[in-house]
Backbone as JSON Lines, residues from 0, in Angstrom:
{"i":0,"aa":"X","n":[-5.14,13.73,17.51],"ca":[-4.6,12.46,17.06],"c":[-3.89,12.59,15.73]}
{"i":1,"aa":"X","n":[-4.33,13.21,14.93],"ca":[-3.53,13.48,13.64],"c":[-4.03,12.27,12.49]}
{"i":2,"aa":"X","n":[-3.93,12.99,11.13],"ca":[-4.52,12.48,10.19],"c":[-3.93,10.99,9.83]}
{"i":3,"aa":"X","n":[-4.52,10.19,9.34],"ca":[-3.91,8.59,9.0],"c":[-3.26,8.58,8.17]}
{"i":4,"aa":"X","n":[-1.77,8.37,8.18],"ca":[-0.91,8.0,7.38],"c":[-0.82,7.06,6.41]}
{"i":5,"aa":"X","n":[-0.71,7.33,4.69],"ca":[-0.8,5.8,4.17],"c":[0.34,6.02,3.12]}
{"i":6,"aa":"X","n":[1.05,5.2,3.15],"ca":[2.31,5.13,1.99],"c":[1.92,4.1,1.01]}
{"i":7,"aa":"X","n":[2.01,5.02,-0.09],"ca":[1.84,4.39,-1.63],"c":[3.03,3.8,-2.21]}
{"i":8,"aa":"X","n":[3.08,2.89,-2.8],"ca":[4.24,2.25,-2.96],"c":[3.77,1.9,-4.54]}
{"i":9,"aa":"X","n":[4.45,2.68,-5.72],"ca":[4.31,2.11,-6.93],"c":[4.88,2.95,-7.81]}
{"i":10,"aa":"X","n":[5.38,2.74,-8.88],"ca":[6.51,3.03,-9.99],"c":[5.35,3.46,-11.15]}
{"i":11,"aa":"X","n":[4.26,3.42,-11.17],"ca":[3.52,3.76,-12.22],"c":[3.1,5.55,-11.8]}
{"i":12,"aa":"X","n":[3.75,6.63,-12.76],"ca":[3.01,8.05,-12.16],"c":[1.74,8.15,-11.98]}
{"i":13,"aa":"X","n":[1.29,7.37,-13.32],"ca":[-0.67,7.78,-13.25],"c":[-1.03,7.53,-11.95]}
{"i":14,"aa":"X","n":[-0.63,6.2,-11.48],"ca":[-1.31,5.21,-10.31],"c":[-0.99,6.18,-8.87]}
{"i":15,"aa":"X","n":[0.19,6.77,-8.86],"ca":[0.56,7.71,-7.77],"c":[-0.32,8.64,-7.55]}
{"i":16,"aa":"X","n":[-0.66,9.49,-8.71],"ca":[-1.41,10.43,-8.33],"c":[-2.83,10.42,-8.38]}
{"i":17,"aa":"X","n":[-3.52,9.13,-9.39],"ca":[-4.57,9.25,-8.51],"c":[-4.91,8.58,-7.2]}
{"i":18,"aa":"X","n":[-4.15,7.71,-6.67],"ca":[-4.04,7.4,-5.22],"c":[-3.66,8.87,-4.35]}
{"i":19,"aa":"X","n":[-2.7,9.69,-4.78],"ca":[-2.64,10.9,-4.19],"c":[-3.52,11.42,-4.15]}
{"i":20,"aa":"X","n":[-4.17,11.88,-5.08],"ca":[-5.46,12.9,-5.46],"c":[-6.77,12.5,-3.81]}
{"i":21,"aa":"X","n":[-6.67,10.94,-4.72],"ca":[-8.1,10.49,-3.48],"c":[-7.88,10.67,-2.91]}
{"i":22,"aa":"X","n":[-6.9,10.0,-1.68],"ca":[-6.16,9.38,-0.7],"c":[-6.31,11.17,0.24]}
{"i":23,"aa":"X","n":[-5.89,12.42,-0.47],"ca":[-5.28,13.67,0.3],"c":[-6.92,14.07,0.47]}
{"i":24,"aa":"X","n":[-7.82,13.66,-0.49],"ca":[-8.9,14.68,-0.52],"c":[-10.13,14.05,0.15]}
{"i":25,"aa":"X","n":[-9.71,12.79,0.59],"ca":[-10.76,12.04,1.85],"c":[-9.98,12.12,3.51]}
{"i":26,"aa":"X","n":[-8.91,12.9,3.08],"ca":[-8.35,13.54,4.48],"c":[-7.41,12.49,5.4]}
{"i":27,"aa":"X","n":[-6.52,11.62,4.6],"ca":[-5.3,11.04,4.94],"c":[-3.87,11.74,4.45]}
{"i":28,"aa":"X","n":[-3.36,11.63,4.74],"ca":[-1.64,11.87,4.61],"c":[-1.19,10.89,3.72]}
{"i":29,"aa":"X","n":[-0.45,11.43,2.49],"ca":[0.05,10.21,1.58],"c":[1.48,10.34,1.41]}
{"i":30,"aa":"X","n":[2.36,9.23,1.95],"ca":[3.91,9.01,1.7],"c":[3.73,8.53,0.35]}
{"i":31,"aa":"X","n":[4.9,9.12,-0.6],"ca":[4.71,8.1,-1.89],"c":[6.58,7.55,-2.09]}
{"i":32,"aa":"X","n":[6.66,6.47,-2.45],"ca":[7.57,5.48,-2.68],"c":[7.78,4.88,-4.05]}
{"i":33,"aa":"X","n":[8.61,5.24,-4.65],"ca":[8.19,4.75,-6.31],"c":[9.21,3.46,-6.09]}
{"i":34,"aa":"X","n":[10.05,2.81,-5.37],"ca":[10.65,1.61,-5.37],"c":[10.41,1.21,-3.87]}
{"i":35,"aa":"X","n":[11.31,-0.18,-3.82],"ca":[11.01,-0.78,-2.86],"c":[12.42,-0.67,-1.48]}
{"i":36,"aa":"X","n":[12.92,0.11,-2.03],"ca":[14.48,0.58,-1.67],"c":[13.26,2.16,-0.42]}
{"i":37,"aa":"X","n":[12.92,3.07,-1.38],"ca":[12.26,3.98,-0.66],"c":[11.04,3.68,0.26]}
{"i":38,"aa":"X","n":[10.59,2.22,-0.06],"ca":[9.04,2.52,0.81],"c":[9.96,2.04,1.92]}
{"i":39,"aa":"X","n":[11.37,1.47,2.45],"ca":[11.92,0.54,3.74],"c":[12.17,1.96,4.47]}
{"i":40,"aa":"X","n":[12.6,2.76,3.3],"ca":[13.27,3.98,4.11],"c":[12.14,4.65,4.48]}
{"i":41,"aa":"X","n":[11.07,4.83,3.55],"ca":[9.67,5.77,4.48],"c":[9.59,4.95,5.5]}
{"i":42,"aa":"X","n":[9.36,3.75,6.04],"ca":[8.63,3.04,6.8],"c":[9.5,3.38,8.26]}
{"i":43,"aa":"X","n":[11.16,3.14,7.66],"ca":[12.08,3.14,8.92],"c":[12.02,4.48,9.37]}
{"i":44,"aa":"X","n":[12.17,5.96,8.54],"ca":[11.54,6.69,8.96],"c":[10.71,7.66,9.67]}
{"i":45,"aa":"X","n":[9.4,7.07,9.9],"ca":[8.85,6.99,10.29],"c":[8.15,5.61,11.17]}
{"i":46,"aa":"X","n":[8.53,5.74,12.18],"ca":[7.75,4.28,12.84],"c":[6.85,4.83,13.62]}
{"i":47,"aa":"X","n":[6.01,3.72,13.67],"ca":[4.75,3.87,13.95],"c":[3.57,4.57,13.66]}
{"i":48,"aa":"X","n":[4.29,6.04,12.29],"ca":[2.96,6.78,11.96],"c":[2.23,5.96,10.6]}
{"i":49,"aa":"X","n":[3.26,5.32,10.08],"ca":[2.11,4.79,8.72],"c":[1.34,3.65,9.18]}
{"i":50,"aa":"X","n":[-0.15,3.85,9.16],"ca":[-1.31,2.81,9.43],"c":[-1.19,1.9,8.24]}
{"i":51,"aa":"X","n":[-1.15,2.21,6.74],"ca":[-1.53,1.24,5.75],"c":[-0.45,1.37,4.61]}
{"i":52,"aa":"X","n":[-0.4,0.83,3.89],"ca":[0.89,0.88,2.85],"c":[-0.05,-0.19,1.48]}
{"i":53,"aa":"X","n":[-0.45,0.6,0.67],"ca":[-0.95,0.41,-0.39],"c":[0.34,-0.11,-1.78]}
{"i":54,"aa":"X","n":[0.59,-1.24,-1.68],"ca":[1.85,-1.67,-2.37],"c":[1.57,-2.4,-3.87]}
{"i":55,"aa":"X","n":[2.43,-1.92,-4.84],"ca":[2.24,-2.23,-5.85],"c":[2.9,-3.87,-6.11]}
{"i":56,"aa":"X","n":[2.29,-4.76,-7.16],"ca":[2.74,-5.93,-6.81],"c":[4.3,-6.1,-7.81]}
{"i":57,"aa":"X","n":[4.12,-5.42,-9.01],"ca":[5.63,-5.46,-9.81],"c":[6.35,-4.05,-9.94]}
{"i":58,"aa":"X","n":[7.59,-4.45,-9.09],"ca":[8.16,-2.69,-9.31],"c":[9.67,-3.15,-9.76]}
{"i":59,"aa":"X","n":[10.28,-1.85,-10.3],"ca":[11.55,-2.92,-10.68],"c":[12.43,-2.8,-10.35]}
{"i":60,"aa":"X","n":[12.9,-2.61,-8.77],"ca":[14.08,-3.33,-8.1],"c":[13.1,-4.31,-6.94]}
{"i":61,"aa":"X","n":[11.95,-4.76,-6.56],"ca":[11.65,-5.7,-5.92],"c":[10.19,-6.03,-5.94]}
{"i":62,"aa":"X","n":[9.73,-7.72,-6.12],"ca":[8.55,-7.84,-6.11],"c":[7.77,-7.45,-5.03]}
{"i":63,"aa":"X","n":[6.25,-7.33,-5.26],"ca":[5.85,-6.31,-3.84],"c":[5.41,-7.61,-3.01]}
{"i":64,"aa":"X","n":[5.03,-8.8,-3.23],"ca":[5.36,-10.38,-2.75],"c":[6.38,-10.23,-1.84]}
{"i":65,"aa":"X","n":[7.43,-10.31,-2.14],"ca":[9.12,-9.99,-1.24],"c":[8.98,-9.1,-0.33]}
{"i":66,"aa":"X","n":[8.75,-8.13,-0.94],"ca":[8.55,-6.97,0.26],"c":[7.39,-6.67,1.42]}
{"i":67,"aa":"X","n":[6.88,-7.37,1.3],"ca":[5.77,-7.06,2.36],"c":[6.24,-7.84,3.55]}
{"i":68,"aa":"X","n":[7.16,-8.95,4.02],"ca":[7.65,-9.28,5.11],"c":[8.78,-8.31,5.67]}
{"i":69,"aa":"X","n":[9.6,-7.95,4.72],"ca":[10.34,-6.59,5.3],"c":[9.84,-5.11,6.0]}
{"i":70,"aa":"X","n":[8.67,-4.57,5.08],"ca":[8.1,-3.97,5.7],"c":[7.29,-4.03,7.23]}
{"i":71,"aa":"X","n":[6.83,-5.37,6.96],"ca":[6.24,-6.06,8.55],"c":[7.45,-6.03,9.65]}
{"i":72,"aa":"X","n":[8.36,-6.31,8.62],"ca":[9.6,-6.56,9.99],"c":[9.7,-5.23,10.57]}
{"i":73,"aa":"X","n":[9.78,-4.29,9.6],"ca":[10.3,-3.09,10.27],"c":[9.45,-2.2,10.75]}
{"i":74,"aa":"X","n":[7.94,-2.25,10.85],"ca":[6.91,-1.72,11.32],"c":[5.88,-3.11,11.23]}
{"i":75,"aa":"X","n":[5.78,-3.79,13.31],"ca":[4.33,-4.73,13.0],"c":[3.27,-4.21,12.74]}
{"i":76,"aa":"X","n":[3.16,-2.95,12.84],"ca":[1.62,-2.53,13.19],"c":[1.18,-2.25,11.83]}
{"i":77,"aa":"X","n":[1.93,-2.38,10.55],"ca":[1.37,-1.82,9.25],"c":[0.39,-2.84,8.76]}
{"i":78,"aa":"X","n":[-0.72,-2.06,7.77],"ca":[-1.74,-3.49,7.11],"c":[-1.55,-3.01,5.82]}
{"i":79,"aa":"X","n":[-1.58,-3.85,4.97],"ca":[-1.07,-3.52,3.43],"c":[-2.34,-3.79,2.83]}
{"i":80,"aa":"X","n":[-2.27,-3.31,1.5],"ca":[-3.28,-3.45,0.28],"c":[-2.31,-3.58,-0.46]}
{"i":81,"aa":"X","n":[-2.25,-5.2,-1.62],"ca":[-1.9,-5.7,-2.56],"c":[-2.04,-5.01,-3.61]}
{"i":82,"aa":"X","n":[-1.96,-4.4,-4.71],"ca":[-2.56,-3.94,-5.94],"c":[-1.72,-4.92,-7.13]}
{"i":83,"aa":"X","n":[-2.92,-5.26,-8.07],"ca":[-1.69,-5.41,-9.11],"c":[-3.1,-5.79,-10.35]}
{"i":84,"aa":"X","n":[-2.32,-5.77,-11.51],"ca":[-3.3,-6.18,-12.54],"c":[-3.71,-7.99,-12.87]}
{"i":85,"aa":"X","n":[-2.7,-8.43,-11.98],"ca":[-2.83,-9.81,-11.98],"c":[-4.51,-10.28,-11.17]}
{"i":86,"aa":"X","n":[-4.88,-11.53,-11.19],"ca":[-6.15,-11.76,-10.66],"c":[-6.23,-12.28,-9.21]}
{"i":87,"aa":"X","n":[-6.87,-11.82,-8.28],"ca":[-6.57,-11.96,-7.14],"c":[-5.92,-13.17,-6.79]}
{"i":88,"aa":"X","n":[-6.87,-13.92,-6.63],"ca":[-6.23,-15.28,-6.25],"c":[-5.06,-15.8,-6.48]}
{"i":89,"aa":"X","n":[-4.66,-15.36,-7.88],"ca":[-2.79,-15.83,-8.28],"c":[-2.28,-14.74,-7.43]}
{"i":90,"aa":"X","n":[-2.44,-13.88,-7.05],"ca":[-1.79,-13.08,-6.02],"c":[-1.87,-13.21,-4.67]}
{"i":91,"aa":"X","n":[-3.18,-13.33,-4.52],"ca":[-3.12,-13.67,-3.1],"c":[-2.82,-14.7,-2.33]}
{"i":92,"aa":"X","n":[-2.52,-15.79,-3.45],"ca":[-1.89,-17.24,-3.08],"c":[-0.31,-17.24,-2.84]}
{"i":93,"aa":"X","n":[-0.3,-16.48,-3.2],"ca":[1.53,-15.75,-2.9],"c":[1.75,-15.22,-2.07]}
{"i":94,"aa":"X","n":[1.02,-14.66,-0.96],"ca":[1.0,-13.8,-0.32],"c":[0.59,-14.28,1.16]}
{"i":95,"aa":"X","n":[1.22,-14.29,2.39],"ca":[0.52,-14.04,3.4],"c":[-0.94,-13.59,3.42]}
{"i":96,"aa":"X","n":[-1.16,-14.16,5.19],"ca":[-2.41,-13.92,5.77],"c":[-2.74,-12.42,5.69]}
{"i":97,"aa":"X","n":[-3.42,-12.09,5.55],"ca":[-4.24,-10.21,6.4],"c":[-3.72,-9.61,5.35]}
{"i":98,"aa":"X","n":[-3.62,-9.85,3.72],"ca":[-3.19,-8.92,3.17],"c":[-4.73,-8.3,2.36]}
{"i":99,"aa":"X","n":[-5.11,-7.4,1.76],"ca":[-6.2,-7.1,1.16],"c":[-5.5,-6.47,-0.11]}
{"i":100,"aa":"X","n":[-6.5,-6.91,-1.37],"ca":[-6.24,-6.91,-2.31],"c":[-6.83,-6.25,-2.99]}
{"i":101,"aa":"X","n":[-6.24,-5.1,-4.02],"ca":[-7.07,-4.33,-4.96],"c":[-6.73,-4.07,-6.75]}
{"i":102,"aa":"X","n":[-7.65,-4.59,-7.26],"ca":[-7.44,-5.28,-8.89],"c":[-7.24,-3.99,-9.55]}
{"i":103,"aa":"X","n":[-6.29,-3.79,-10.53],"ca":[-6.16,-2.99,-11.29],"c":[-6.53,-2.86,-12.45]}
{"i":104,"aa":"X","n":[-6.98,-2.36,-13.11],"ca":[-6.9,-0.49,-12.72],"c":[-7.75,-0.42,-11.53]}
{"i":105,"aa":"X","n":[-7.75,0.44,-11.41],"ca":[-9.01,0.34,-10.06],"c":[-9.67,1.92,-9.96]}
{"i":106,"aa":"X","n":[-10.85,2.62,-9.65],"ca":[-11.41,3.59,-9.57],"c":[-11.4,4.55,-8.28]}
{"i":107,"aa":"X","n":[-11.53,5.43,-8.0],"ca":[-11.39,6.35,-6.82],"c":[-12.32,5.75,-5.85]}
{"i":108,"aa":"X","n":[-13.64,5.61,-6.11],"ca":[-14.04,4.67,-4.98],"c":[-13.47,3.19,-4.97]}
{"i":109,"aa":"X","n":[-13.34,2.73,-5.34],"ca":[-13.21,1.5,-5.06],"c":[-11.53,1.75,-3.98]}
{"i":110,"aa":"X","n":[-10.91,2.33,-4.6],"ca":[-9.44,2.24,-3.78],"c":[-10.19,2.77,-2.39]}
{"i":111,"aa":"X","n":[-10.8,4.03,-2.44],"ca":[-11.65,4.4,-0.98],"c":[-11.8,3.71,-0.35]}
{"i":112,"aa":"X","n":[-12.64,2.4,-0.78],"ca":[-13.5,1.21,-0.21],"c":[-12.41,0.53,0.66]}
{"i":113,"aa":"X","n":[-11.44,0.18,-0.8],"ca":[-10.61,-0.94,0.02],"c":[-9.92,-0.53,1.16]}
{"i":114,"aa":"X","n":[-9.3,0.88,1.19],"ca":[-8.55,1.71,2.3],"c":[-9.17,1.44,3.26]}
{"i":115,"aa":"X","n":[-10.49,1.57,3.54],"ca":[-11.47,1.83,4.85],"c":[-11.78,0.4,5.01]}
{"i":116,"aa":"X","n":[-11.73,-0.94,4.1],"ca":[-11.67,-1.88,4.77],"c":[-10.42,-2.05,5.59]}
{"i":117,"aa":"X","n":[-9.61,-2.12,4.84],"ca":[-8.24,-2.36,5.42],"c":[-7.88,-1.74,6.66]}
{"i":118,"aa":"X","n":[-8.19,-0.64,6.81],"ca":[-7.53,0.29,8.03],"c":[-8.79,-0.31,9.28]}
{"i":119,"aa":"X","n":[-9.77,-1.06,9.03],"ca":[-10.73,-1.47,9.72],"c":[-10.77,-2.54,10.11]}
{"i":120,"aa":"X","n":[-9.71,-3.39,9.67],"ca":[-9.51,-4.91,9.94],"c":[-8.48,-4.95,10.96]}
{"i":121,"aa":"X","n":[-8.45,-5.73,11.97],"ca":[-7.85,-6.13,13.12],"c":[-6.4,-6.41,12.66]}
């Protein structure tokens, strides 16, 4: 079946690589996307292999708010994780249904956690 695909989507280096770091060493595949121009092109890309797309909420050619219906458009089957330093609720009130949300900064488990919820939700 092949390992689970997850594209990182964020303009911050630190945040890339330790999402890389975890993300490779709990045995997923990590696309990384530092704008919102590159995560359309990973996604188009590739269709159908990315399961989750871990998206940053401020990048600076597009809010990650905006972009998460484009991405849906161009792959239904993707489930996203929100990130941002803002507090959930002002974010997630912006946001569509089925999105899951992870507060920043955030720790190696905890991003773990949220991944394995997310990729576990219908």
């Amino acid at each position: 079946m092949g390992k689970t695909t997850i594209l990182v989507v964020d303009d911050e280096e630190y945040v890339v690589n330790l999402a890389m770091v975890a993300l490779t060493r709990r045995g997923y595949e990590v696309i990384v996307a530092r704008t919102a121009s590159e995560a359309l092109e990973a996604v188009r890309a590739n269709p159908g292999r990315i399961a989750l797309v871990l998206l940053d909420l401020r990048m600076p050619d597009k809010d990650g708010i905006d972009l998460l219906p484009i991405l849906g458009a161009a792959d239904s089957g993707l489930k996203f994780i929100l990130s941002s330093g803002y507090f959930e609720a002002d974010v997630l009130s912006r946001a569509e249904g089925g999105v899951t949300f992870l507060q920043k900064p955030y720790t190696v488990q905890k991003l773990a956690a949220q991944v394995e919820t997310a990729l576990s939700q219908r």
